[in-house]
Structures are given as structure tokens and as C-alpha cells.
C-alpha positions as CSV (number, residue, x, y, z in Angstrom):
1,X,8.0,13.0,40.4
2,X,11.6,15.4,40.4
3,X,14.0,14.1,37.9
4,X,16.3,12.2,40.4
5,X,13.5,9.9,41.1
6,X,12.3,9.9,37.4
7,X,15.9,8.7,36.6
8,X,16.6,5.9,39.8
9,X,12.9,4.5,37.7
10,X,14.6,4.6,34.7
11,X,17.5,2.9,36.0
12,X,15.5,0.1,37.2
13,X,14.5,-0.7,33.9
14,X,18.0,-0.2,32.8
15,X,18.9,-3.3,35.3
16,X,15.8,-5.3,34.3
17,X,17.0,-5.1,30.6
18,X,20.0,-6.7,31.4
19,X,19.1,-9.5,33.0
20,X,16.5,-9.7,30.1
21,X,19.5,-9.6,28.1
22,X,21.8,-12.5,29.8
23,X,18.4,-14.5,30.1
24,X,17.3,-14.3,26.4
25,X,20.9,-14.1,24.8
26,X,23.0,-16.3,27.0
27,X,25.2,-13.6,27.3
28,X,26.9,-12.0,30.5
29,X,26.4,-8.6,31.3
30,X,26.4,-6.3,34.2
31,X,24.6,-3.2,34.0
32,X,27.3,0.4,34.5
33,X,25.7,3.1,36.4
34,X,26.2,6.6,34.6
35,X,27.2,10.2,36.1
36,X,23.5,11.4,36.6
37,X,23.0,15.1,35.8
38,X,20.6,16.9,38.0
39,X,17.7,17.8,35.0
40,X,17.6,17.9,31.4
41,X,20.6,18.8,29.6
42,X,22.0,20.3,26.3
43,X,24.0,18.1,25.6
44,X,23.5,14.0,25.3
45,X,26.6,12.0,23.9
46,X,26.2,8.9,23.5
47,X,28.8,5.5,23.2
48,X,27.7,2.1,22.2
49,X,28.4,-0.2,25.4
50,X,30.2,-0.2,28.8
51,X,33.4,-2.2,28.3
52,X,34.7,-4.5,31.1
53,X,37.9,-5.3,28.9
54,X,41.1,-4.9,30.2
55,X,40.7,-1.7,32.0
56,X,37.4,-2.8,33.3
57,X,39.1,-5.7,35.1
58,X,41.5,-3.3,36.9
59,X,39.1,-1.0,38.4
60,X,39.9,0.6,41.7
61,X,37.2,2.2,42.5
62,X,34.5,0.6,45.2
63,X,31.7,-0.8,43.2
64,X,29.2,0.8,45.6
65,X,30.6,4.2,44.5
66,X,31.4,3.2,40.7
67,X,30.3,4.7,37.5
68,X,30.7,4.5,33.8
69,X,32.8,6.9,31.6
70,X,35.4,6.4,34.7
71,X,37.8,3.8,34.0
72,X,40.6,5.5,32.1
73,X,42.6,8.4,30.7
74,X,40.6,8.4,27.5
75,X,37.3,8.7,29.6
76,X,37.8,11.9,31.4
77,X,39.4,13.6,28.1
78,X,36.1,13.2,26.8
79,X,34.8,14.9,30.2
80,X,36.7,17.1,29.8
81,X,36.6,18.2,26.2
82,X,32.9,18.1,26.4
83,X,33.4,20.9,29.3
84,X,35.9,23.1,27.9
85,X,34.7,22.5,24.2
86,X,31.4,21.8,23.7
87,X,29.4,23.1,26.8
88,X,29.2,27.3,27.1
89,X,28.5,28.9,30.1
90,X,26.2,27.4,32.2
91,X,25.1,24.3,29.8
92,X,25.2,20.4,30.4
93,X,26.0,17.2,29.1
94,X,25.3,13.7,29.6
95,X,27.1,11.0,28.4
96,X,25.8,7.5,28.0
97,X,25.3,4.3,25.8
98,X,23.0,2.8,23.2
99,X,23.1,-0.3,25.5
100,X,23.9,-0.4,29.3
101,X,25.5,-4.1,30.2
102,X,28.4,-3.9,30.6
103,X,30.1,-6.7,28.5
104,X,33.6,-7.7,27.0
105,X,34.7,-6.3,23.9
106,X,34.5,-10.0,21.8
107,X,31.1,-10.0,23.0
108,X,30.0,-6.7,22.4
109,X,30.7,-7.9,18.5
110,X,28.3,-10.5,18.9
111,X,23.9,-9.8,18.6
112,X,24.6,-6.4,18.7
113,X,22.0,-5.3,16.6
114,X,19.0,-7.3,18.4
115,X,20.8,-5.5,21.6
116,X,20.7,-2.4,20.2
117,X,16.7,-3.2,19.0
118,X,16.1,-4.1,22.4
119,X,17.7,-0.8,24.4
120,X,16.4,1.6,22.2
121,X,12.7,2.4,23.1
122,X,14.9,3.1,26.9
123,X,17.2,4.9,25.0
124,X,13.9,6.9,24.0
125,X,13.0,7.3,27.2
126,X,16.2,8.7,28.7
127,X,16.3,11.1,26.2
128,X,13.0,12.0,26.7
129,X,13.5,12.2,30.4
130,X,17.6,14.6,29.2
131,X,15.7,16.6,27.0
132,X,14.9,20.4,26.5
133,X,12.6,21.5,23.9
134,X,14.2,22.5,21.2
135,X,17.5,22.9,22.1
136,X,19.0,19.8,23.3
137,X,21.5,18.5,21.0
138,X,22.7,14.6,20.8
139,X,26.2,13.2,19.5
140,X,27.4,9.8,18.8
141,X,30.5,9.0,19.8
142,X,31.8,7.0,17.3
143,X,30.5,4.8,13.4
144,X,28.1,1.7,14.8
145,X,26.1,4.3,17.2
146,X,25.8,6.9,14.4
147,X,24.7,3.9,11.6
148,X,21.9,2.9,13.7
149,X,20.8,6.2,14.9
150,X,20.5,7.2,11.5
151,X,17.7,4.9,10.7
152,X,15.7,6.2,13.8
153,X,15.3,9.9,13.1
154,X,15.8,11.1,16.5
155,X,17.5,14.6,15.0
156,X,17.5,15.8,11.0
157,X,21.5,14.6,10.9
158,X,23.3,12.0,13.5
159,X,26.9,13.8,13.5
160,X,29.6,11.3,15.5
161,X,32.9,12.5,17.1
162,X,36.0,9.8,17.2
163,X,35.6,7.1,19.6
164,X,38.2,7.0,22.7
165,X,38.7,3.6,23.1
166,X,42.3,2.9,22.5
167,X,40.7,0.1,19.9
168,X,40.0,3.3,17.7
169,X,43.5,5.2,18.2
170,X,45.0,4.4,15.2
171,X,42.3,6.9,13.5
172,X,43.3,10.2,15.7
173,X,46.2,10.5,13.6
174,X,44.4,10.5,10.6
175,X,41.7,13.1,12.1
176,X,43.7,15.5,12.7
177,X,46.2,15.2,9.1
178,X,44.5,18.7,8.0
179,X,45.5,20.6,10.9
180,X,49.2,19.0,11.4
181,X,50.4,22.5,12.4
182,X,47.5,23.6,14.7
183,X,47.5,20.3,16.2
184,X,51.4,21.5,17.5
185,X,50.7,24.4,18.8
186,X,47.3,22.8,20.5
187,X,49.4,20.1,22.3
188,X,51.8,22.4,23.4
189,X,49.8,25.0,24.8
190,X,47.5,22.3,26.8
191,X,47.1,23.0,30.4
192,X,47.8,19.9,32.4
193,X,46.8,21.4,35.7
194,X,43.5,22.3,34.4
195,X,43.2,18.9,32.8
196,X,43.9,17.2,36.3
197,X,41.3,19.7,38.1
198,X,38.6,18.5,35.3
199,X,39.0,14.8,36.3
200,X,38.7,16.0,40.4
201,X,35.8,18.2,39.3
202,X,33.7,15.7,37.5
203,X,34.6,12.7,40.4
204,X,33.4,15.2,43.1
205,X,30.1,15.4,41.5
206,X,30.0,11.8,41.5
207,X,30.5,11.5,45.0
208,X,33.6,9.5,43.8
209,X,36.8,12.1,44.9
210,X,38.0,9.5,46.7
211,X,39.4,7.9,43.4
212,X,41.4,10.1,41.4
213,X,43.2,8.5,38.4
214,X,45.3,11.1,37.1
215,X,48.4,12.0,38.0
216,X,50.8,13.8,35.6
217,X,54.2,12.5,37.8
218,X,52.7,9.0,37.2
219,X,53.3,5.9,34.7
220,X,52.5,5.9,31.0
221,X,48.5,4.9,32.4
222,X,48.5,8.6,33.2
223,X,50.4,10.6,30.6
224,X,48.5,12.6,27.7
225,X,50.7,10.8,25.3
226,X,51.0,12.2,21.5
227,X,48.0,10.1,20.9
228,X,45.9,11.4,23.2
229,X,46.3,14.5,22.7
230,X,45.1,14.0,19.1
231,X,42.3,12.6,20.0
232,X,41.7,15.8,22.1
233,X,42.3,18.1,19.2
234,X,40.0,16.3,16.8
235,X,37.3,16.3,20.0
236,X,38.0,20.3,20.5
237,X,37.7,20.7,16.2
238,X,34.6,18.5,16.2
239,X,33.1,19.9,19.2
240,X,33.4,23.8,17.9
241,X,32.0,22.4,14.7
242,X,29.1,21.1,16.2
243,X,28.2,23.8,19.0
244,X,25.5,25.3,17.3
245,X,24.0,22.8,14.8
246,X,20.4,22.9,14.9
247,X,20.3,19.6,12.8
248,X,21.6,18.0,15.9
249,X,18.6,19.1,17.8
250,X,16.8,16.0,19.5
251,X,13.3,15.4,17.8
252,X,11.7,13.2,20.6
């Protein structure tokens, strides 16, 4: 079985555990397909649940075509910090979630932990399914992934990055306090052009460059306001912290 096909299996079960999920937890939930690498990777971020909050529910991209980690600004800077960052020459990343329904944020709150219970032997298996021997390296984005990874010794320390959703931006300025004066020269020297041929880069693989959501001439939607660039500078800090942690190493 080749990985693609190893993967669309996977995926099945991904869908079968949400209907599981609405069925046993009268809950509603949709499941998010992810950007699907093309073999194991070296590096697997992962996120707690697709949101179909307010940006979900303005989504112009075709659902036959659609895919998580797609849906706003704050998305493709962590595509693109991950790339520019994290990843050296010729390495790879996956990002995905704990759990894969996609769900409203006030009910995400709710039996999140007998969610989380319930996705994590998949979890296991996708990871197992991501992983290289020895050298593939996971990070949580954000605190409620990391506390409940830390119980499941998949690596010898769960390290977490800053979350993107904008429910988390009132910690970017606090993340990047220590390096006030880096921070300035960071944001000014960032290359918007390079920023907007990320986004096109990553949608191409997708089979999804007919939706482009950047555009620097555009709205606020599409502007790397002050904020969001501190949440790129605390991903670029983080990410050259992490680059070569072998506690992060995947034990699976």
C-alpha cells in the first residue's frame, strides 16, 4: 500500500469517527480534510480542532476542493513560518489536529476531553503513518494540545508554539516583550511578496490555486497587521529554538 492510499484509509476512519462523535455526543461536526504530504515527514504540528466559527462560515473556497489550515490570514503565516523557519532544505511538515470535526468554538469547550480520548489512538496512527525513525519531530500548537500530550509520552518533552487563532492574540504581545527591539527590526524587514508567494505555493500543492486569500492592496482581512506580525516573530523565535531538539523526537 503507497502512502496516498495508506492516508485516503486513514481518512476514512477520520470520517467514521465523526459521525461516531455526533452519534454518541449529540454534537455536530463535520470532518476538515488536511493538506496531505506525499510520505512521512519531519515535521508534525499539531492544533486541537477545525473551527467553523466565524471565518469558517465565510469560506470561499468549493467544498469539493477545501482543506483545513486554509481559512484565514493566521493560517498561512503558520504555513509559512513553518517553511521559512522551521523546515531546512529539503524537509517537511504536516500540520493537523488532535481531533478532526470540525465544530464551533462554544462547542469545542464542551466533552473535549472524551473527544480528545476518543481521537487519539488515530492520532497514533497518523503519526505512525508521518513518521521517520528517529528524526521526526512533533509540536503543539498551543496549551490544551500540549496538557494532554504530555500525559501520553509520544516524545521525552511536548514543546507548544502560540496558537493563531485571533481568540489567542492578546498573548503575541506578551511573547515577544523580551525581544521589543528585534521584534522592530523583524517586522520591518518582512518580505510581503515572499509572504504572498508562500500562500500561492502551499494552495498550488493543494490543487486549490484557484483561491487565493491574500492580497496586500486588500481590506484589513488581508493586512499583516502589528499583531500578526508578532505572532510571526514569536513563531520564527520558537521555531529556531526548536529546530534541533531531539526531545521533540516522536517515540511511536
Amino acid at each position: 500500500m503507497t502512502f496516498s492510499e495508506a492516508y485516503a484509509a486513514l481518512e476514512r476512519k477520520f470520517q467514521e469517527q465523526v459521525e461516531a462523535d455526533n452519534s454518541e455526543l449529540g454534537i455536530e461536526s463535520s470532518y476538515a480534510h488536511n493538506f496531505i504530504p506525499p510520505g512521512p515527514v519531519d515535521y508534525v504540528l499539531i492544533a486541537m480542532e477545525p473551527s467553523t466559527g466565524v471565518q469558517g462560515q465565510n469560506r470561499k473556497v468549493p467544498p469539493q476542493i477545501a482543506r483545513n489550515f486554509s481559512w484565514s490570514v493566521e493560517d498561512f503565516i503558520l504555513h509559512y513560518c513553518t517553511r521559512e523557519y522551521l523546515c531546512g532544505d529539503g524537509e517537511t511538515y504536516h500540520l493537523t489536529d488532535l481531533a478532526k470535526g470540525g465544530m464551533t468554538i462554544r462547542l469545542a469547550d464542551k466533552q473535549r476531553e472524551r473527544r480528545y480520548e476518543s481521537w487519539y489512538p488515530l492520532l497514533e496512527e497518523e503519526l505512525r503513518l508521518l513518521n521517520k525513525p528517529g528524526k521526526t519531530r512533533l509540536i503543539t500548537i498551543g496549551n490544551v494540545v500540549a496538557d494532554f500530550l504530555k500525559r501520553k509520552a509520544l516524545c521525552r518533552r511536548v514543546e507548544k508554539i502560540l496558537h493563531y487563532s485571533r481568540n489567542a492574540a492578546s498573548h503575541r504581545d506578551r511573547a515577544i516583550q523580551p525581544w521589543r527591539e528585534q521584534f522592530e527590526e523583524f517586522s520591518e524587514s518582512l518580505d510581503l511578496d515572499a509572504f504572498g508567494r508562500s500562500i500561492a505555493d502551499v494552495l498550488n500543492d493543494a490543487d486549490m490555486n484557484c483561491y487565493i486569500p491574500y492580497r496586500p492592496e486588500g481590506g484589513t482581512e488581508y493586512k499583516l497587521t502589528e499583531s500578526r506580525r508578532k505572532l510571526m516573530f514569536h513563531y520564527k523565535n520558537r521555531f529556531n529554538e526548536l529546530q534541533d531538539s531531539r526531545d521533540i523526537v516522536l517515540n511511536v
